[in-house]
C-alpha positions, 0 to 999 in steps of 0.5 A: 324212739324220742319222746316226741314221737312216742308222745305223738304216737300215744297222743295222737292229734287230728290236726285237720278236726282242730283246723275245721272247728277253728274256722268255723264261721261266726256270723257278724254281729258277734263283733259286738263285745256285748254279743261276747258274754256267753263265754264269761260265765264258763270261765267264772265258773273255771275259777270258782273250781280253782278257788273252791279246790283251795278252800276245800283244803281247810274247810271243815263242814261240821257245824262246830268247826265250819265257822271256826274253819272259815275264820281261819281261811279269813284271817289266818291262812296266806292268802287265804282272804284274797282266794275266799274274795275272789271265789265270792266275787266270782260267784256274783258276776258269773251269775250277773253274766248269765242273767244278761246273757239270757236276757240278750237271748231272750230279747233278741229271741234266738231261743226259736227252732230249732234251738228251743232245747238249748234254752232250756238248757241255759235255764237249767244251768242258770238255775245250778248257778243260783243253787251254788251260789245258795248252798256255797253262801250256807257253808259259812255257818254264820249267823245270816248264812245259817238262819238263810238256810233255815229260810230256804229249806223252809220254802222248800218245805212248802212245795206243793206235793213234794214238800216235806219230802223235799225239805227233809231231804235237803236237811237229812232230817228234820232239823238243821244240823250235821246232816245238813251242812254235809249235804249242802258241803256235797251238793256243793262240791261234788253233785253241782259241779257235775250236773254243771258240766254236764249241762255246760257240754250240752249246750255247747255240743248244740251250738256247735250242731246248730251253729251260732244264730245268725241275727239281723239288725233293723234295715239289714234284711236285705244284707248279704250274710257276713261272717269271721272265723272262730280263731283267731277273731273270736277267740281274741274277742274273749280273751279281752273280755275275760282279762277285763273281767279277771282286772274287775274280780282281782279289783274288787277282791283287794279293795272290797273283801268279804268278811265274816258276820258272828256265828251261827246261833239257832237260839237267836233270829237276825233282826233283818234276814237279807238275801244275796242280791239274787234272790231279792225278788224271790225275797221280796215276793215272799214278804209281799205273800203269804208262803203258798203263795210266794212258792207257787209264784217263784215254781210258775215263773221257773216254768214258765221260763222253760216253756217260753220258746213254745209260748213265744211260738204260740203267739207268732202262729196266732199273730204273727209279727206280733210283739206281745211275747216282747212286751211281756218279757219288758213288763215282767223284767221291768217288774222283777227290777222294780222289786230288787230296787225296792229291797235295796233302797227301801231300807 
């Protein structure tokens, strides 16, 4: 028996199963290449676990030698500044891709039936990329990472109900420590990743049963269905925006690297803690409030986010044709952007 047969005879392959999934039709409208950022954060989310497989290497989750580790990533080991630029990078821009892939959703409301518990799964997986990017951001230990982390698990200590519980958890005790970074080391690398790809094979698995949701454009009511296969249309369609995307994350890695603040000191407290850019409305609501109030509000909208497709659904019962749902979105869009160029630009 040659290699070739004994290889097919072991790994057999249903050719008729990968013709069908690859002539799946495609309605039309996901020519548009703004329709096409659904896949970009998966594959951000492919080169995160490259690059964060080779960071593991030399990085050290202790709080004596998690600085000294990254420092060495940074400055000493080969390559070692692009890799950690480039995870950085990548973090940032699959969470911009989420965030405007879920804003498509939400506006052009391909959320309704039956496809409310697939919403729900992208808010879940937008939520665990905003977890990675909080937990990967403290393993650097220095000293607005640190004192981030203290901030975090502080909120996280005003919960209603599950506070304390909660904040101690996230800490392993009481204070930040060794327990703590361990932690935030495994939830990073290994708890994270695999409620991720979980979620990932969830969403996918319900759009492959309920099929791309076909979207009409003003005066296209009338117009017959259009469609085009999955390969090799689409995949071509991605394939050039992920090699655009890839120029842009290499780009911005060689000419903007990131670099290493001063070490953590629990005994000194930042004159400005500043947040990623993600978490400047949370940020911002939280100076605007008092704690009860800026964790109640972040807890209300995560929920309300959640529960959108049955509100959504609530209001066309009740006044159909109505955009009310729509307006809403706008004004708490409009307001959570007016928040974010406020901290940008009012310091």
């Amino acid at each position: 028996m040659g290699l070739k047969s004994w290889f097919q005879e072991s790994f057999p392959v249903d050719t008729q199963a990968l013709i069908k999934i690859s002539s799946e039709p495609i309605p039309n409208h996901l020519k548009r290449w703004w329709w096409g950022l659904g896949g970009t954060p998966l594959f951000m989310f492919i080169i995160q676990v490259i690059t964060g497989l080779m960071l593991i290497f030399y990085y050290v989750p202790d709080p004596d030698k998690a600085y000294q580790s990254v420092d060495y990533i940074t400055h000493t080991a080969r390559f070692g500044w692009l890799i950690r630029s480039i995870h950085r990078w990548a973090s940032n821009i699959m969470i911009a891709a989420l965030l405007l892939h879920m804003i498509r959703v939400f506006f052009t409301r391909t959320y309704r039936k039956p496809r409310e518990l697939n919403w729900m799964f992208g808010v879940t997986l937008f939520l665990l990329t905003l977890m990675f990017g909080f937990t990967g951001y403290s393993l650097v230990y220095e000293q607005m990472s640190y004192w981030a982390m203290k901030v975090g698990t502080g909120i996280a200590g005003a919960t209603p109900f599950i506070g304390p519980w909660l904040a101690d958890f996230i800490r392993g005790g009481s204070e930040i420590g060794q327990n703590t970074l361990t932690r935030f080391f495994l939830f990073h690398i290994a708890l994270l990743p695999f409620l991720t790809l979980a979620f990932i094979g969830l969403h996918l698995y319900l759009i492959r049963s309920h099929g791309v949701s076909e979207l009409k454009f003003p005066g296209d009511e009338q117009a017959p269905k259009k469609s085009y296969p999955l390969f090799p249309d689409h995949v071509y369609t991605e394939l050039i925006i992920v090699t655009l995307i890839l120029v842009l994350l290499v780009s911005l890695s060689l000419v903007f690297p990131i670099g290493l603040g001063e070490p953590a000191n629990p005994n000194v407290t930042p004159l400005h803690i500043k947040p990623e850019w993600y978490f400047y409305p949370v940020f911002r609501w939280l100076k605007i409030t008092n704690l009860k109030a800026g964790v109640l509000g972040p807890i209300f909208f995560i929920l309300l986010l959640y529960a959108w497709p049955f509100i959504d659904r609530f209001f066309e019962k009740k006044f159909p044709g109505s955009e009310i749902p729509f307006w809403i979105g706008i004004v708490g869009f409009l307001t959570l952007n007016v928040f974010l160029v406020w901290e940008i630009f009012g310091h």
